[in-house]
C-alpha positions as CSV (number, residue, x, y, z in Angstrom):
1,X,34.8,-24.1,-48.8
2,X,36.8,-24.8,-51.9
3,X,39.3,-21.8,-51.6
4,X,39.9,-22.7,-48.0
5,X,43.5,-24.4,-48.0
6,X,44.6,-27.7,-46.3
7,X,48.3,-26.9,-46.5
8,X,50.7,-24.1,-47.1
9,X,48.9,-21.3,-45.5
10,X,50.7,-17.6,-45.2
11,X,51.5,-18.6,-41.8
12,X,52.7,-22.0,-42.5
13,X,54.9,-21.4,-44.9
14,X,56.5,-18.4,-43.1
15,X,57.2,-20.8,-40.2
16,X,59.0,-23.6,-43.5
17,X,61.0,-20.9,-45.1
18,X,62.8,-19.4,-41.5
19,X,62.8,-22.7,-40.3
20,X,64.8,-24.0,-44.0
21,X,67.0,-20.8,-43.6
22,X,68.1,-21.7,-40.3
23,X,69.3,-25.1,-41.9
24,X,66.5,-27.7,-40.8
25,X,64.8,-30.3,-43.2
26,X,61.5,-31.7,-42.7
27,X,59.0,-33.3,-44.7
28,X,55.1,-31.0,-45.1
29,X,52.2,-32.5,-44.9
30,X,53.8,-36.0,-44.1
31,X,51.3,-38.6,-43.4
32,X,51.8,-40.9,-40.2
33,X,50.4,-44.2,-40.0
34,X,50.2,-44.4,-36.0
35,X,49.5,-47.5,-34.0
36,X,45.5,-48.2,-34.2
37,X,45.4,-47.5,-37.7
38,X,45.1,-43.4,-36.9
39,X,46.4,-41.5,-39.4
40,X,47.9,-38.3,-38.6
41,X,49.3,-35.5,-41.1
42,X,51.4,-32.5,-39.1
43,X,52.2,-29.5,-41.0
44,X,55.8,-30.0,-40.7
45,X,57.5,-33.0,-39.4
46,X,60.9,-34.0,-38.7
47,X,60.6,-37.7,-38.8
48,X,64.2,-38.7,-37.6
49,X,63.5,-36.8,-34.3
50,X,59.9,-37.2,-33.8
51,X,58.5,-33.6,-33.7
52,X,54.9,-33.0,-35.3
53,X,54.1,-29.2,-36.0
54,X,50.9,-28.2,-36.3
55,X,50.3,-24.7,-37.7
56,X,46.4,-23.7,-36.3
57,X,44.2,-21.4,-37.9
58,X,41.8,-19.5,-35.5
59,X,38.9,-19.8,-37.0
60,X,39.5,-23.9,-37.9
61,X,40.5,-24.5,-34.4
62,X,38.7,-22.1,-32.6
63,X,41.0,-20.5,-30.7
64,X,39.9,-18.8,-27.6
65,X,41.5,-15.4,-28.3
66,X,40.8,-14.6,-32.2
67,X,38.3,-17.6,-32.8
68,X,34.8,-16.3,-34.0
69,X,31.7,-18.1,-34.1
70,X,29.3,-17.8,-37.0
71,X,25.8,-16.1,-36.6
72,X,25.2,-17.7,-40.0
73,X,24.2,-21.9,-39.8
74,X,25.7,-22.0,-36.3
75,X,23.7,-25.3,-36.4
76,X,26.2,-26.9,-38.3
77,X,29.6,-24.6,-37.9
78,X,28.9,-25.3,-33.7
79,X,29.7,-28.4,-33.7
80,X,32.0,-28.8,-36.4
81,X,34.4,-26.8,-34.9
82,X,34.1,-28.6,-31.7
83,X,34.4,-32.0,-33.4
84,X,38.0,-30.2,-35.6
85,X,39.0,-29.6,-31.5
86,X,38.4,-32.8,-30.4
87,X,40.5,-34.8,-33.3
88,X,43.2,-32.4,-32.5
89,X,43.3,-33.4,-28.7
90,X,42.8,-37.2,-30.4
91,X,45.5,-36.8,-32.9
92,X,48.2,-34.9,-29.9
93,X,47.3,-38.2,-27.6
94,X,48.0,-40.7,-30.7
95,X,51.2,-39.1,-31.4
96,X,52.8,-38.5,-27.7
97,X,51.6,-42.4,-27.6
98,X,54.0,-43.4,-30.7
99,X,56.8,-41.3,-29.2
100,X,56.5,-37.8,-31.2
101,X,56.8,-34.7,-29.3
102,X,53.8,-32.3,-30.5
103,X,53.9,-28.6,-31.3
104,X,50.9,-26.8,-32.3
105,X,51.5,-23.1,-33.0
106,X,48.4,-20.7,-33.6
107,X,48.7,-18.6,-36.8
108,X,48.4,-15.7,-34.8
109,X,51.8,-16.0,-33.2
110,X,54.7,-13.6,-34.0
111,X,57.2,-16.0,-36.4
112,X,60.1,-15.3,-34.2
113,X,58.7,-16.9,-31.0
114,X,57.2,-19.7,-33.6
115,X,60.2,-20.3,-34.5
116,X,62.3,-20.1,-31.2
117,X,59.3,-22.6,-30.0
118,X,59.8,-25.3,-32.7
119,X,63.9,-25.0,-32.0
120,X,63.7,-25.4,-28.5
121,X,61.5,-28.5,-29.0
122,X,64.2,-29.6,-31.3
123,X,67.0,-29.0,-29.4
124,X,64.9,-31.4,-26.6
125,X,63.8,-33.8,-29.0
126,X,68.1,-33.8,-29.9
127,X,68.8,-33.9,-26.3
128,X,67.5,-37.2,-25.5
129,X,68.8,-38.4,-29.0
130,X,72.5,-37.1,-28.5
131,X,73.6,-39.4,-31.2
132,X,70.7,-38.0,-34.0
133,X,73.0,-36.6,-37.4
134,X,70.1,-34.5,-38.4
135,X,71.0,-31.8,-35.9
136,X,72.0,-28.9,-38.0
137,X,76.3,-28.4,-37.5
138,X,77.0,-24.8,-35.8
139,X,80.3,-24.1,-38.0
140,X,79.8,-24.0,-41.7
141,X,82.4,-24.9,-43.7
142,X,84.4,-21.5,-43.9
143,X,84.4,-21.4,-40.2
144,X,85.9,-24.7,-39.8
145,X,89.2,-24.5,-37.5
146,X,91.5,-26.4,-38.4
147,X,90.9,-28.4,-35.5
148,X,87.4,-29.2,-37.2
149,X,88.8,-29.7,-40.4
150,X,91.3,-32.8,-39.6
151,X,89.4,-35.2,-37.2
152,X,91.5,-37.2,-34.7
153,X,91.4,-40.4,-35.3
154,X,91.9,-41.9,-31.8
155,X,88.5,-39.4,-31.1
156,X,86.7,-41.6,-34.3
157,X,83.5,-43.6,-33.4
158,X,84.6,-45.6,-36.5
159,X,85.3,-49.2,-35.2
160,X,88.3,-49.6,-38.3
161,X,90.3,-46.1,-37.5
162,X,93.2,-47.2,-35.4
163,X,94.9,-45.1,-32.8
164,X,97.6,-43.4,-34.7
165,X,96.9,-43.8,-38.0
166,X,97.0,-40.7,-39.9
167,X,93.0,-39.9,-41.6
168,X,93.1,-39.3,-44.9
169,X,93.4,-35.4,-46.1
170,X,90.0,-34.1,-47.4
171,X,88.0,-37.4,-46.2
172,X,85.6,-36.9,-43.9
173,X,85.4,-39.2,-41.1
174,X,82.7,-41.3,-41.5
175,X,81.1,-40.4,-37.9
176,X,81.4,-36.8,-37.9
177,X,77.5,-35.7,-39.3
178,X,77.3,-34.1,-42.1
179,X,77.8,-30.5,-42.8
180,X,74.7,-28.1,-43.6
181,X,75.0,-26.7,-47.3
182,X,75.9,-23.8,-47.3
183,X,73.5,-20.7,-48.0
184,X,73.3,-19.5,-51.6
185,X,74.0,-22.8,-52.6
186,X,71.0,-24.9,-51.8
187,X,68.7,-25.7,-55.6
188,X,66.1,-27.2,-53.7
189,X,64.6,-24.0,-53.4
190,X,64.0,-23.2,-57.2
């Protein structure tokens, strides 16, 4: 059981790198320390808007289409794959408890509608959180208009920008969230 791998599965890390290209961070294999002293570790998680993803293998899980159940020592692989269900229903309840919005994605499923599922929880998770910079920008920086590119300072949510006042050229205002980095340009990958 040595070989069999806690995190970055072929499925899992499919799911990171589209999810990465499409311009979202998230932490892997980020440990929560939930109310109750349950600790909870979802394959990907963006912490600043509260969504848990869970990558299930079929086996691990027993998923009722691809799931299998061993001839071989069911006395011991029967219920331990009932007791990996249970703590997943455990761990779902603890983390819609602290707030998180859960997402559990079998490995069987096509990475497109993987992906469209963990964006639309997103863009929920974002929807109730208008305010939440984290939210990847739809215009990168060389399809900024030029409306984009000087912000109006009477439209500021900074408190010191007075109506009229010119903003200083190439300063971003200070509310406006960041911009995504550009592709081709991102080192983190290696």
């Amino acid at each position: 059981m040595r070989a069999n791998r806690r995190t970055d599965t072929k499925p899992e890390l499919a799911l990171r790198h589209a999810l990465h290209r499409l311009g979202y961070r998230y932490r892997k294999d980020y440990r929560l320390d939930l109310d109750g002293g349950r600790r909870v570790r979802p394959d990907i998680a963006f912490t600043a808007r509260k969504v848990a993803v869970f990558v299930d293998g079929c086996f691990w899980h027993a998923c009722p289409e691809h799931g299998s159940k061993p001839r071989a020592n069911e006395w011991y692989w029967g219920p331990k794959l009932v007791r990996n269900v249970e703590r997943d229903r455990i761990n779902d309840a603890a983390l819609i408890l602290a707030g998180w919005t859960v997402v559990r994605l079998w490995e069987h499923v096509a990475l497109d509608e993987a992906i469209s599922t963990v964006v639309t929880a997103l863009a929920a998770s974002t929807a109730l959180n208008p305010a939440d910079p984290a939210t990847p920008s739809q215009a990168t920086p060389s399809q900024a208009t030029p409306s984009q590119a000087t912000p109006d300072p009477a439209a500021s949510s900074d408190p010191s920008a007075t109506p009229g006042s010119p903003a200083e050229p190439g300063r971003p205002d200070p509310g406006d969230p960041p911009e995504p980095i550009p592709p081709g340009t991102d080192d983190s990958l290696g």
